[in-house]
LUMZANU-275483 format. One record per residue (C-alpha): x negated, y, z; residue number from 1; residue in three letters. Coordinates in Angstrom, 2 decimals, decimal comma, always signed. Layout:
BEGIN
voza c1 = X; c2 = Y; c3 = Z; num = NUM; residuo = ALA
...
END
This chain:
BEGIN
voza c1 = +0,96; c2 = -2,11; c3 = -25,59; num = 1; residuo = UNK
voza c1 = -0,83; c2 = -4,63; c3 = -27,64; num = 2; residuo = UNK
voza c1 = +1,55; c2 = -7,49; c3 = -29,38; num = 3; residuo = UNK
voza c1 = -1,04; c2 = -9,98; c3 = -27,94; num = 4; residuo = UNK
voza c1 = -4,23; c2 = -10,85; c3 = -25,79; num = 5; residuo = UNK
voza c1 = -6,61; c2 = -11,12; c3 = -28,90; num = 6; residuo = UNK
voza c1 = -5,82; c2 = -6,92; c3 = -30,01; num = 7; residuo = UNK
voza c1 = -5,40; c2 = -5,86; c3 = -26,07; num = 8; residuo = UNK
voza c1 = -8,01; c2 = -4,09; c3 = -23,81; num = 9; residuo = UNK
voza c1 = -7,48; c2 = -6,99; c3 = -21,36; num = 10; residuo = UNK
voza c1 = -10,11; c2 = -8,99; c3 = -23,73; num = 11; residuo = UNK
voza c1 = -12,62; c2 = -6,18; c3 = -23,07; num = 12; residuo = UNK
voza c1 = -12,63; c2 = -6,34; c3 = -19,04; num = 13; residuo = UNK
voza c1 = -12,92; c2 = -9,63; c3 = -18,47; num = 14; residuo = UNK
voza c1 = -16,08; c2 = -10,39; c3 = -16,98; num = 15; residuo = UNK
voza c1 = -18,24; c2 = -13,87; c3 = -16,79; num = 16; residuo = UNK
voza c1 = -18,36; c2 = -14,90; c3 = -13,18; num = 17; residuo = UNK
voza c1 = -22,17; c2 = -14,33; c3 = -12,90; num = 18; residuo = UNK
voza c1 = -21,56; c2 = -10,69; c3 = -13,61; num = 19; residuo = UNK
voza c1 = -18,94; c2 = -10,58; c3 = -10,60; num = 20; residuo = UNK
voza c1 = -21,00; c2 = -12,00; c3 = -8,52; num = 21; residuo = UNK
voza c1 = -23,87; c2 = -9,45; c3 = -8,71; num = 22; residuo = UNK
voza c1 = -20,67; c2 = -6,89; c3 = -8,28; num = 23; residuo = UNK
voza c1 = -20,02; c2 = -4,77; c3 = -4,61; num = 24; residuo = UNK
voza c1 = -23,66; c2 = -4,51; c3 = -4,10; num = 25; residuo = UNK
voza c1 = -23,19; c2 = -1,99; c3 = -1,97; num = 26; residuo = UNK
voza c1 = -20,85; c2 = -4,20; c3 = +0,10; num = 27; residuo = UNK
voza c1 = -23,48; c2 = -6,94; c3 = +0,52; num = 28; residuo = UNK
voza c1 = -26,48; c2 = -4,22; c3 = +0,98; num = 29; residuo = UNK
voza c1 = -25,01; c2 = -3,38; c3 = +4,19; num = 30; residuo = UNK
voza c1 = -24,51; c2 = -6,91; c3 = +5,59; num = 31; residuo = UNK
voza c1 = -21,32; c2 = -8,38; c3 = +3,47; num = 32; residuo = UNK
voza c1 = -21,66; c2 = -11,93; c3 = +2,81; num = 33; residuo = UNK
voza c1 = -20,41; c2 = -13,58; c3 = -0,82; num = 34; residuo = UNK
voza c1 = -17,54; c2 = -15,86; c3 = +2,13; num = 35; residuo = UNK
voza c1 = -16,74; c2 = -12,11; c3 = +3,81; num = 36; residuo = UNK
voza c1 = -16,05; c2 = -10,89; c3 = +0,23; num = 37; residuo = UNK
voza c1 = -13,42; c2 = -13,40; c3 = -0,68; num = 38; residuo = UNK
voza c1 = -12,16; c2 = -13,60; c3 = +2,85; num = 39; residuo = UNK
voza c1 = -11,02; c2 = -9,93; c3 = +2,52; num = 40; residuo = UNK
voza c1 = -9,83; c2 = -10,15; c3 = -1,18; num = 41; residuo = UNK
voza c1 = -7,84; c2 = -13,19; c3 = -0,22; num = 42; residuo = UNK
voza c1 = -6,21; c2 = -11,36; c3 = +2,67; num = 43; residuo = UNK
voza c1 = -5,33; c2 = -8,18; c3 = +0,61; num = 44; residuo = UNK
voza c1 = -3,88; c2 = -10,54; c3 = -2,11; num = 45; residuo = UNK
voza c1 = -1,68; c2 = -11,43; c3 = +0,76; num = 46; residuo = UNK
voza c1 = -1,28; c2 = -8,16; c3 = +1,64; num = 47; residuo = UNK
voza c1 = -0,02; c2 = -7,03; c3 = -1,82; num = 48; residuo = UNK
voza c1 = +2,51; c2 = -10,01; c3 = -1,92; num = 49; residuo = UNK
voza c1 = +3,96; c2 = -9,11; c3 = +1,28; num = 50; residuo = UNK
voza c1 = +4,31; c2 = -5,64; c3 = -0,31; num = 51; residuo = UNK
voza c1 = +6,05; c2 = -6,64; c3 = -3,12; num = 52; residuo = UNK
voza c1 = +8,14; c2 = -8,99; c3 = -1,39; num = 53; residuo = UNK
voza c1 = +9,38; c2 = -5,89; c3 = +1,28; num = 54; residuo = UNK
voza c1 = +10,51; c2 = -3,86; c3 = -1,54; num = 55; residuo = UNK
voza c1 = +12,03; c2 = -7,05; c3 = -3,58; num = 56; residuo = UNK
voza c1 = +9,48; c2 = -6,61; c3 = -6,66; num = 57; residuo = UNK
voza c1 = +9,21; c2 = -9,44; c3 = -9,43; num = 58; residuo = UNK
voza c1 = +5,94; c2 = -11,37; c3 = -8,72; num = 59; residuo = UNK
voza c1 = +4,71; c2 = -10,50; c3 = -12,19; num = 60; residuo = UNK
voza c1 = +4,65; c2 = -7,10; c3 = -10,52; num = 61; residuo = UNK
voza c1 = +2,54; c2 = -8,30; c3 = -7,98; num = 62; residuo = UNK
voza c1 = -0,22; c2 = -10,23; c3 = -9,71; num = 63; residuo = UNK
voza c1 = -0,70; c2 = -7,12; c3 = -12,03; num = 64; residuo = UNK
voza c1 = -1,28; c2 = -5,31; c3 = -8,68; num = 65; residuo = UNK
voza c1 = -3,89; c2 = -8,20; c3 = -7,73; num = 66; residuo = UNK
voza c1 = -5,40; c2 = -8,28; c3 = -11,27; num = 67; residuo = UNK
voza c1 = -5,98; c2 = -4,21; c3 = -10,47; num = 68; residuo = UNK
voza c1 = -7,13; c2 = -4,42; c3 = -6,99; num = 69; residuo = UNK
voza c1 = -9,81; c2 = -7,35; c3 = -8,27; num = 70; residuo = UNK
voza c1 = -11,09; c2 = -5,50; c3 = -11,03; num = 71; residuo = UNK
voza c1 = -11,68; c2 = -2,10; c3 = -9,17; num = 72; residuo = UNK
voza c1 = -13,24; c2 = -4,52; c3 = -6,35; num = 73; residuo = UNK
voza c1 = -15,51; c2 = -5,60; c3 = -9,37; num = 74; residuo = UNK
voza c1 = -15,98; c2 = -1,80; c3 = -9,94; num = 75; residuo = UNK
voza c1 = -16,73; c2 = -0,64; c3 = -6,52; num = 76; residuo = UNK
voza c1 = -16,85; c2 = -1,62; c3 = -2,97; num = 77; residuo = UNK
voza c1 = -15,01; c2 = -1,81; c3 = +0,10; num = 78; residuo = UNK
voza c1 = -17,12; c2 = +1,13; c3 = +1,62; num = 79; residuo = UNK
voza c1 = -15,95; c2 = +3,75; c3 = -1,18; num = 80; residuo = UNK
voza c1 = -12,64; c2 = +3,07; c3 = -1,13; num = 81; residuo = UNK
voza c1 = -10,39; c2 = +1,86; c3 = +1,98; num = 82; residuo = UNK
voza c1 = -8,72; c2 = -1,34; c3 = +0,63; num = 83; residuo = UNK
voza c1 = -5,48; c2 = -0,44; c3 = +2,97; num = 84; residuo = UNK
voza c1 = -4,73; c2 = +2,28; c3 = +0,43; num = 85; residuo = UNK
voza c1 = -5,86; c2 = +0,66; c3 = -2,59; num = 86; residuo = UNK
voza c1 = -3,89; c2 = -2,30; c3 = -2,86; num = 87; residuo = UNK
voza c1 = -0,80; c2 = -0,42; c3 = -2,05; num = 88; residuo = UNK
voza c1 = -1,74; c2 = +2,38; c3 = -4,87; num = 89; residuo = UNK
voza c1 = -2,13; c2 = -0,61; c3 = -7,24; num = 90; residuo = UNK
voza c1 = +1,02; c2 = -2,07; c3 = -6,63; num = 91; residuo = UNK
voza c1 = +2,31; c2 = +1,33; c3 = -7,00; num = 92; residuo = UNK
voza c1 = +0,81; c2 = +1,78; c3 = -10,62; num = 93; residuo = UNK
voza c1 = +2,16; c2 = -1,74; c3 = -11,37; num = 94; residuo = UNK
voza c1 = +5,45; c2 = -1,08; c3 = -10,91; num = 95; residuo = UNK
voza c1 = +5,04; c2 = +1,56; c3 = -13,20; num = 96; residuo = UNK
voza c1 = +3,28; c2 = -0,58; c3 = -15,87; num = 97; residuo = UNK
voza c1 = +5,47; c2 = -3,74; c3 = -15,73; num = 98; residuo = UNK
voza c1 = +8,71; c2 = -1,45; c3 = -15,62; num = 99; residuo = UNK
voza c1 = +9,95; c2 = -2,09; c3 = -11,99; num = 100; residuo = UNK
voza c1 = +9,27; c2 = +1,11; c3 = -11,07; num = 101; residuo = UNK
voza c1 = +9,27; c2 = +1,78; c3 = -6,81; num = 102; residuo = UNK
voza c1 = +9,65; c2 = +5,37; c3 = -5,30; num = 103; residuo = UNK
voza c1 = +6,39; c2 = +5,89; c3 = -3,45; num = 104; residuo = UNK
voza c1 = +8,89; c2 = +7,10; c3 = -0,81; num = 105; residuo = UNK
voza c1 = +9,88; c2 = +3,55; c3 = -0,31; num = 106; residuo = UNK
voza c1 = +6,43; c2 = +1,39; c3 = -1,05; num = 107; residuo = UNK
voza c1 = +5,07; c2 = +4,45; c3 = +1,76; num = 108; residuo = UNK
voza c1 = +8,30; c2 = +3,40; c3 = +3,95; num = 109; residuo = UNK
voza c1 = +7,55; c2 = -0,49; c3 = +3,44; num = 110; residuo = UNK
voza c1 = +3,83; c2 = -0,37; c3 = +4,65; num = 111; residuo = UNK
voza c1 = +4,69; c2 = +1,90; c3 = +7,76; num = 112; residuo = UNK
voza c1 = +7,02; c2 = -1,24; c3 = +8,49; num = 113; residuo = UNK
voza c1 = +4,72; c2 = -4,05; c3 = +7,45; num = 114; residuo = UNK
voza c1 = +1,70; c2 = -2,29; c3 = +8,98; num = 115; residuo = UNK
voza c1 = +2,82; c2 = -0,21; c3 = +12,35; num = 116; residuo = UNK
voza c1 = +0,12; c2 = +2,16; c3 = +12,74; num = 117; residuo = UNK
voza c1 = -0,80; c2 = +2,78; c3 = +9,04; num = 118; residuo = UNK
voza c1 = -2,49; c2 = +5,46; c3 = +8,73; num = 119; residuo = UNK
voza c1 = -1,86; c2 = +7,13; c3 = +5,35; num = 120; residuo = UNK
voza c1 = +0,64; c2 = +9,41; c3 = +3,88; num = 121; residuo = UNK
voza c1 = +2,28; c2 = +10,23; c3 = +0,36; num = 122; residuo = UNK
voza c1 = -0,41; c2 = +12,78; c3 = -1,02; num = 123; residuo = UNK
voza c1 = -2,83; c2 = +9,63; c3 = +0,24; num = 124; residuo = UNK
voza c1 = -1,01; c2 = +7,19; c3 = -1,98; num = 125; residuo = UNK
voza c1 = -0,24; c2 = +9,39; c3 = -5,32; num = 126; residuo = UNK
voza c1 = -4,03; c2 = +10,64; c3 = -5,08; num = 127; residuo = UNK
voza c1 = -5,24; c2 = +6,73; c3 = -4,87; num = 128; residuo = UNK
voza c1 = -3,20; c2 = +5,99; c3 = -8,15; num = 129; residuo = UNK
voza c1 = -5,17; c2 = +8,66; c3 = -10,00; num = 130; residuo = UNK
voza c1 = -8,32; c2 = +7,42; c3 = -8,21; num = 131; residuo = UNK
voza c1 = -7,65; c2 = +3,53; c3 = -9,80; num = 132; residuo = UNK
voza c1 = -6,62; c2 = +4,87; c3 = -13,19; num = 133; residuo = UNK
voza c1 = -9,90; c2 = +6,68; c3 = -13,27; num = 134; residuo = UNK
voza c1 = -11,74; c2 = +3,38; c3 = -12,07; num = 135; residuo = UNK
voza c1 = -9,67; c2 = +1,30; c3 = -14,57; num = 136; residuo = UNK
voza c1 = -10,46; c2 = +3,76; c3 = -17,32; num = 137; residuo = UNK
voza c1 = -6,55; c2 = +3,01; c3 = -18,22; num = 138; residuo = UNK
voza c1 = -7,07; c2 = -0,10; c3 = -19,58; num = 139; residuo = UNK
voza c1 = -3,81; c2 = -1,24; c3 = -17,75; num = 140; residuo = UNK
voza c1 = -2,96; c2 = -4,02; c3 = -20,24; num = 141; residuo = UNK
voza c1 = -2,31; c2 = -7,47; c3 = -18,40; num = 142; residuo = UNK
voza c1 = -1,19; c2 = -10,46; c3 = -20,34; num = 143; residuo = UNK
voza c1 = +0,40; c2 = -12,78; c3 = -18,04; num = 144; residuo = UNK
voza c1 = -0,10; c2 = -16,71; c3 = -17,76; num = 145; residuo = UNK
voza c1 = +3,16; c2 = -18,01; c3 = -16,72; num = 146; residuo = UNK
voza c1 = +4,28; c2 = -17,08; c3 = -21,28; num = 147; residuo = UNK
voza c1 = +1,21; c2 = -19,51; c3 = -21,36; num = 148; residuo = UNK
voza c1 = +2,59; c2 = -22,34; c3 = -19,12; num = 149; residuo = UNK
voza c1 = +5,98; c2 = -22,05; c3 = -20,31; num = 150; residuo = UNK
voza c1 = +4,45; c2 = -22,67; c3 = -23,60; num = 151; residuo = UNK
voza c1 = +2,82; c2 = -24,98; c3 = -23,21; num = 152; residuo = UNK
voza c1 = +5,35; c2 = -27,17; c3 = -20,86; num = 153; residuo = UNK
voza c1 = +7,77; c2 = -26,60; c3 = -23,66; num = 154; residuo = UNK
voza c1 = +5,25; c2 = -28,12; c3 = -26,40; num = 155; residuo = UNK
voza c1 = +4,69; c2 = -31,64; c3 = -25,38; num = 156; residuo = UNK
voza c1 = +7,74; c2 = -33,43; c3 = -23,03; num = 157; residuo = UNK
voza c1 = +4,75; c2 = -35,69; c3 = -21,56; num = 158; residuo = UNK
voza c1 = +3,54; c2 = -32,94; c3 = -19,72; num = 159; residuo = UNK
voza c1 = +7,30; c2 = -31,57; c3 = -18,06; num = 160; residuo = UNK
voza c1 = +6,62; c2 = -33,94; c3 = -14,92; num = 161; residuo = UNK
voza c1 = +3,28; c2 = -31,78; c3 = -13,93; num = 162; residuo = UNK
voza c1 = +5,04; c2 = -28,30; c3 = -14,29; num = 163; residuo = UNK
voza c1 = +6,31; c2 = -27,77; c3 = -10,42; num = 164; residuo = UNK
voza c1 = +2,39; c2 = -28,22; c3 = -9,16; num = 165; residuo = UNK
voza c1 = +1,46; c2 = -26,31; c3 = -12,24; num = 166; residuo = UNK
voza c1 = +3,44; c2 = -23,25; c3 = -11,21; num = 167; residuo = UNK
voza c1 = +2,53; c2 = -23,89; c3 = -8,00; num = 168; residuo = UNK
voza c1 = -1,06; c2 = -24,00; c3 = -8,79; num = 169; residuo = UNK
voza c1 = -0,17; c2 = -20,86; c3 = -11,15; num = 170; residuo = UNK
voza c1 = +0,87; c2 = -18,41; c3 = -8,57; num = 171; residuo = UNK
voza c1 = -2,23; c2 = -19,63; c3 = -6,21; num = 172; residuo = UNK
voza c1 = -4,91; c2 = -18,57; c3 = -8,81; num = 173; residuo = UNK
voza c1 = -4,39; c2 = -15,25; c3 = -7,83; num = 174; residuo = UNK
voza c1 = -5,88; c2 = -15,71; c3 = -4,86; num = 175; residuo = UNK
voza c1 = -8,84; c2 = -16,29; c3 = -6,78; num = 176; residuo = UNK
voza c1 = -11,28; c2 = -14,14; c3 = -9,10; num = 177; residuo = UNK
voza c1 = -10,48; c2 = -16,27; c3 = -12,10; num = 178; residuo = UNK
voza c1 = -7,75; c2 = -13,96; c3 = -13,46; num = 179; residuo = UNK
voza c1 = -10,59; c2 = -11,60; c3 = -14,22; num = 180; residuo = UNK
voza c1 = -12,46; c2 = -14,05; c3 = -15,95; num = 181; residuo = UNK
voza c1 = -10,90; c2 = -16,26; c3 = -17,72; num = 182; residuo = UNK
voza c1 = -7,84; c2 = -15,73; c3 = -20,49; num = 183; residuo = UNK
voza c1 = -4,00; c2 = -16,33; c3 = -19,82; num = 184; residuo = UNK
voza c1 = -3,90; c2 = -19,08; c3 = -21,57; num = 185; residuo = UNK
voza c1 = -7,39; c2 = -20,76; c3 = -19,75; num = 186; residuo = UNK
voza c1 = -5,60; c2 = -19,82; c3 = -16,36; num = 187; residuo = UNK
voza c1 = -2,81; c2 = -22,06; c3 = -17,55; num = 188; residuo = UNK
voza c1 = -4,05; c2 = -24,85; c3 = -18,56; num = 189; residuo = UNK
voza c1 = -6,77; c2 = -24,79; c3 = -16,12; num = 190; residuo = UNK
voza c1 = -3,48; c2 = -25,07; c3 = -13,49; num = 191; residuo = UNK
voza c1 = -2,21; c2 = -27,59; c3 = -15,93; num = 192; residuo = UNK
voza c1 = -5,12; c2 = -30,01; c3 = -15,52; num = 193; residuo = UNK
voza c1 = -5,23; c2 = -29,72; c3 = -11,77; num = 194; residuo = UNK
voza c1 = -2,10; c2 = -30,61; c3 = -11,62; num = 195; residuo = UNK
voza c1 = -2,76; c2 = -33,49; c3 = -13,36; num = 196; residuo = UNK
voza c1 = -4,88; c2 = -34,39; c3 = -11,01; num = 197; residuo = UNK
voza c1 = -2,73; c2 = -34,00; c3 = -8,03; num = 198; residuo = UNK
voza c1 = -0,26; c2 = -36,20; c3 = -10,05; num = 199; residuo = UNK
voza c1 = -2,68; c2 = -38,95; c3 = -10,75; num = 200; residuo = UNK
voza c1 = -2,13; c2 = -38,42; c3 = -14,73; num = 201; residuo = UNK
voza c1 = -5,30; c2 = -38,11; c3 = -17,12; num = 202; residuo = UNK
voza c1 = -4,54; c2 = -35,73; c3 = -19,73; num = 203; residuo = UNK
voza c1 = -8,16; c2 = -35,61; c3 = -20,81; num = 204; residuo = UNK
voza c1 = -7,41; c2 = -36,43; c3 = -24,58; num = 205; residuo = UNK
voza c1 = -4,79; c2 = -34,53; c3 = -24,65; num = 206; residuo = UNK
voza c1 = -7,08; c2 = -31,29; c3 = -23,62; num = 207; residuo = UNK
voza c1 = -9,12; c2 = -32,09; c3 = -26,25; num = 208; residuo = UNK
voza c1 = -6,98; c2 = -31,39; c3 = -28,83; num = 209; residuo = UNK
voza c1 = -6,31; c2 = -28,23; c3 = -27,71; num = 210; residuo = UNK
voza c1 = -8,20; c2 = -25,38; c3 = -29,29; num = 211; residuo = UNK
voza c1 = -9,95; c2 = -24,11; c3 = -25,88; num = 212; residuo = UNK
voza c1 = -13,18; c2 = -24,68; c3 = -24,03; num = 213; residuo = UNK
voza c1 = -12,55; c2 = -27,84; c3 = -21,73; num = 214; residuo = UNK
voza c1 = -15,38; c2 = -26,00; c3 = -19,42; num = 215; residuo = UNK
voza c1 = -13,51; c2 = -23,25; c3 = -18,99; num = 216; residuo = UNK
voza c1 = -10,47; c2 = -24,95; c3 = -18,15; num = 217; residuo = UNK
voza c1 = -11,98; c2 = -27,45; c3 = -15,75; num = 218; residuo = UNK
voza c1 = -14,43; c2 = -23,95; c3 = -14,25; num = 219; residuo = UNK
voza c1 = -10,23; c2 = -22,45; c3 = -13,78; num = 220; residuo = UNK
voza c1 = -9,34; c2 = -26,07; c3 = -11,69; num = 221; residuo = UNK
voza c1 = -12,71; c2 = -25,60; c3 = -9,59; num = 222; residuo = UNK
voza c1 = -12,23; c2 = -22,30; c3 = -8,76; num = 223; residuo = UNK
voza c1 = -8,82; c2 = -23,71; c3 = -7,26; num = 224; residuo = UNK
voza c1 = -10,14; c2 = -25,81; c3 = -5,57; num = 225; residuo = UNK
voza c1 = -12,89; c2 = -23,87; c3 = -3,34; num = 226; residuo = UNK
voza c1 = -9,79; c2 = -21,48; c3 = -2,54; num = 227; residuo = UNK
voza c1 = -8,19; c2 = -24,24; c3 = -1,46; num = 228; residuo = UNK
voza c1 = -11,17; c2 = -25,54; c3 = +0,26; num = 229; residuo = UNK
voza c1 = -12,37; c2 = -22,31; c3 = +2,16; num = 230; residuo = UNK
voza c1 = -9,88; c2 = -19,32; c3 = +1,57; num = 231; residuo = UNK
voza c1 = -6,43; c2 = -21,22; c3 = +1,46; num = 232; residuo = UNK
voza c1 = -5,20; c2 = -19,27; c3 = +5,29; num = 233; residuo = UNK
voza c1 = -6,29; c2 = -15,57; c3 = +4,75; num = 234; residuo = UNK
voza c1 = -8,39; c2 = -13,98; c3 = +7,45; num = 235; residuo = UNK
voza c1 = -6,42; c2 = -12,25; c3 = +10,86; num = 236; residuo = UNK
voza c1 = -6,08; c2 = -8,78; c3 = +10,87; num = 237; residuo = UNK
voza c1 = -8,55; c2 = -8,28; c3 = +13,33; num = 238; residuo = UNK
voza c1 = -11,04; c2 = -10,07; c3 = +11,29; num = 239; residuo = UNK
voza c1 = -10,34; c2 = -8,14; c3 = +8,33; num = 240; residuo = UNK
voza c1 = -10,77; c2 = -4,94; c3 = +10,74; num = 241; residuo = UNK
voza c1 = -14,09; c2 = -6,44; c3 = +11,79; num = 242; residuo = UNK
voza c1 = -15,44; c2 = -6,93; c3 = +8,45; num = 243; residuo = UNK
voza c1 = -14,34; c2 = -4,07; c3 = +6,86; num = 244; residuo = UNK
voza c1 = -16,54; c2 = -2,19; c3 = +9,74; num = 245; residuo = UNK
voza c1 = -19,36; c2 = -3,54; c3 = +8,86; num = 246; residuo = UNK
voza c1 = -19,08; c2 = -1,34; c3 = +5,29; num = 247; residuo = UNK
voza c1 = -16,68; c2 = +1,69; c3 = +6,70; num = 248; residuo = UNK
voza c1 = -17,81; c2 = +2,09; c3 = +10,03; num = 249; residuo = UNK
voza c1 = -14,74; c2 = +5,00; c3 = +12,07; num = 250; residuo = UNK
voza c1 = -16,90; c2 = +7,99; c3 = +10,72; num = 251; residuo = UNK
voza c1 = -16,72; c2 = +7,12; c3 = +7,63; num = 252; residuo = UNK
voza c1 = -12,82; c2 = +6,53; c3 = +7,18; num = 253; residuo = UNK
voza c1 = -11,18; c2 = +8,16; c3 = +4,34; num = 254; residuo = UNK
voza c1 = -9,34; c2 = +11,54; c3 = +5,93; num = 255; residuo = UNK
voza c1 = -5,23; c2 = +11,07; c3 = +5,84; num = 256; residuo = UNK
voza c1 = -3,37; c2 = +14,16; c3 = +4,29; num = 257; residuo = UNK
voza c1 = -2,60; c2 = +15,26; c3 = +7,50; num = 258; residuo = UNK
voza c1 = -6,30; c2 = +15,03; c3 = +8,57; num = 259; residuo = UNK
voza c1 = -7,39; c2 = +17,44; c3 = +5,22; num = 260; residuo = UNK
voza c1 = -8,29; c2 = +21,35; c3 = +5,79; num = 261; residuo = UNK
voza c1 = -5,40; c2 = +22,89; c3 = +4,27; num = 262; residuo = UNK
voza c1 = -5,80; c2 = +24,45; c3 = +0,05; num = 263; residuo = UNK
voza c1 = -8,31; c2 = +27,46; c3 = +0,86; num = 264; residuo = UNK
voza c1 = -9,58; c2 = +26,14; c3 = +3,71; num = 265; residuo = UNK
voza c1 = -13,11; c2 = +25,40; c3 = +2,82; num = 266; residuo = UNK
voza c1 = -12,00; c2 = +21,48; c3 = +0,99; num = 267; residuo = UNK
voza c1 = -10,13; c2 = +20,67; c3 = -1,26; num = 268; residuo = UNK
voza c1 = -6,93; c2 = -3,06; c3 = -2,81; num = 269; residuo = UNK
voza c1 = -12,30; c2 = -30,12; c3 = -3,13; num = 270; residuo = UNK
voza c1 = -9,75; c2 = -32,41; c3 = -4,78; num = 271; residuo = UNK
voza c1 = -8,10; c2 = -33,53; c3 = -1,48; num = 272; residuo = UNK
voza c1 = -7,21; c2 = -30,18; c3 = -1,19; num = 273; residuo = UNK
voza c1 = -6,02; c2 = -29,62; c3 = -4,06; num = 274; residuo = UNK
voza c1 = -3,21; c2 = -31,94; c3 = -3,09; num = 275; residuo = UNK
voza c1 = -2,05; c2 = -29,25; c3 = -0,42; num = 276; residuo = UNK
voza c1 = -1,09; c2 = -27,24; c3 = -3,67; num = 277; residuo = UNK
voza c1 = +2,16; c2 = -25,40; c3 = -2,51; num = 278; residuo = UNK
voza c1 = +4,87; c2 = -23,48; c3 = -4,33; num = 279; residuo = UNK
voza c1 = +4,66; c2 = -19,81; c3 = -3,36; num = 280; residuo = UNK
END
């Protein structure tokens, strides 16, 4: 692993927002809107953190697994792969990568509980952890934020009344696409400053002086913002089911293991309401 952000391959797959928003084409060619997009990565954010919570993981765990799931979203589309199985698989290669290693046994056990009716099996899972290496091209390097808030909380007393809505603000960015755009650090003190806000401090000079792009970190606080805005209750089930149908209509349904010919049988995841900011 890399001894920090600057030297990792986290720097290299971090994409401007324009670029992500010309991403899951294919998604939007057959009737996705940009709202129906981030409705269903919202909800499978959700979906991941009621994962990890099932199985007792450490939420670092857990946004890894987002940051994955976002990025192969980036990299694909709903339509090629089923996002029931993906953001499962990339909580699965997350535990791996942060060292919290899960049995697939048990992640397989927790989403039979979680979702009755799931339709996948073990061969399903292991194959859709190869399937988002391959899509990640391995570049599983993810420097956290929360080293960059505690840092910076740490650095300057003035700022220790903002950290609870900080963290809280924190572990809500997740639920947006800025951890694949912007830097740790940005993240941070993009949570930093709207936390500020919700606090009624200005801490405009002392941004400033600090050796980062204030656009970015305000563009971080905005993005925050909209969630909270438009995307702050995920979607039902049922509406995720009736989106995702729009782009994976019942014949075209990835096959379980079960469902597979056996071997030799011919085949082979605005300000005012900013102030509803809530610890996770």
């Amino acid at each position: 692993m890399a001894a920090n952000f600057w030297t990792s391959t986290q720097l290299t797959w971090l994409m401007p927002k324009e670029r992500l928003l010309r991403c899951q084409q294919e998604d939007r060619a057959k009737g996705l809107l940009e709202s129906h997009i981030q409705q269903l990565k919202v909800y499978f954010t959700q979906y991941i953190y009621d994962m990890a919570n099932s199985i007792k993981l450490r939420q670092r765990v857990a946004a890894t697994a987002v940051v994955y799931f976002r990025r192969l979203c980036a990299g694909s589309s709903f339509s090629r792969h089923d996002p029931h199985l993906v953001a499962p698989g990339c909580l699965y290669l997350a535990s791996k990568v942060e060292e919290s290693v899960v049995a697939a046994k048990l992640l397989l056990a927790s989403m039979k509980r979680l979702r009755p009716g799931w339709q996948y099996e073990l061969k399903d899972l292991l194959d859709m952890e190869m399937v988002i290496l391959e899509e990640l091209d391995t570049h599983l390097v993810v420097f956290s934020p929360y080293l960059s808030l505690t840092k910076i909380l740490e650095s300057d007393a003035q700022l220790a009344d903002l950290g609870q809505n900080a963290w809280a603000a924190l572990n809500d960015v997740y639920r947006t696409d800025a951890p694949i755009i912007y830097a740790p650090h940005v993240l941070a003190l993009g949570c930093l400053y709207l936390a500020s806000v919700i606090c009624s401090r200005d801490i405009t000079a002392w941004l400033e002086g600090v050796d980062v792009d204030t656009n970015q970190i305000y563009a971080v606080a905005l993005e925050l913002i909209s969630m909270y805005e438009s995307y702050r209750v995920p979607i039902s089930q049922e509406e995720c089911a009736r989106l995702l149908a729009v782009v994976r209509p019942p014949s075209a349904q990835q096959p379980t293991a079960a469902q597979l010919p056996p071997a030799g049988a011919g085949g082979s995841a605005a300000a005012g309401a900013a102030a509803g900011v809530q610890q996770q």
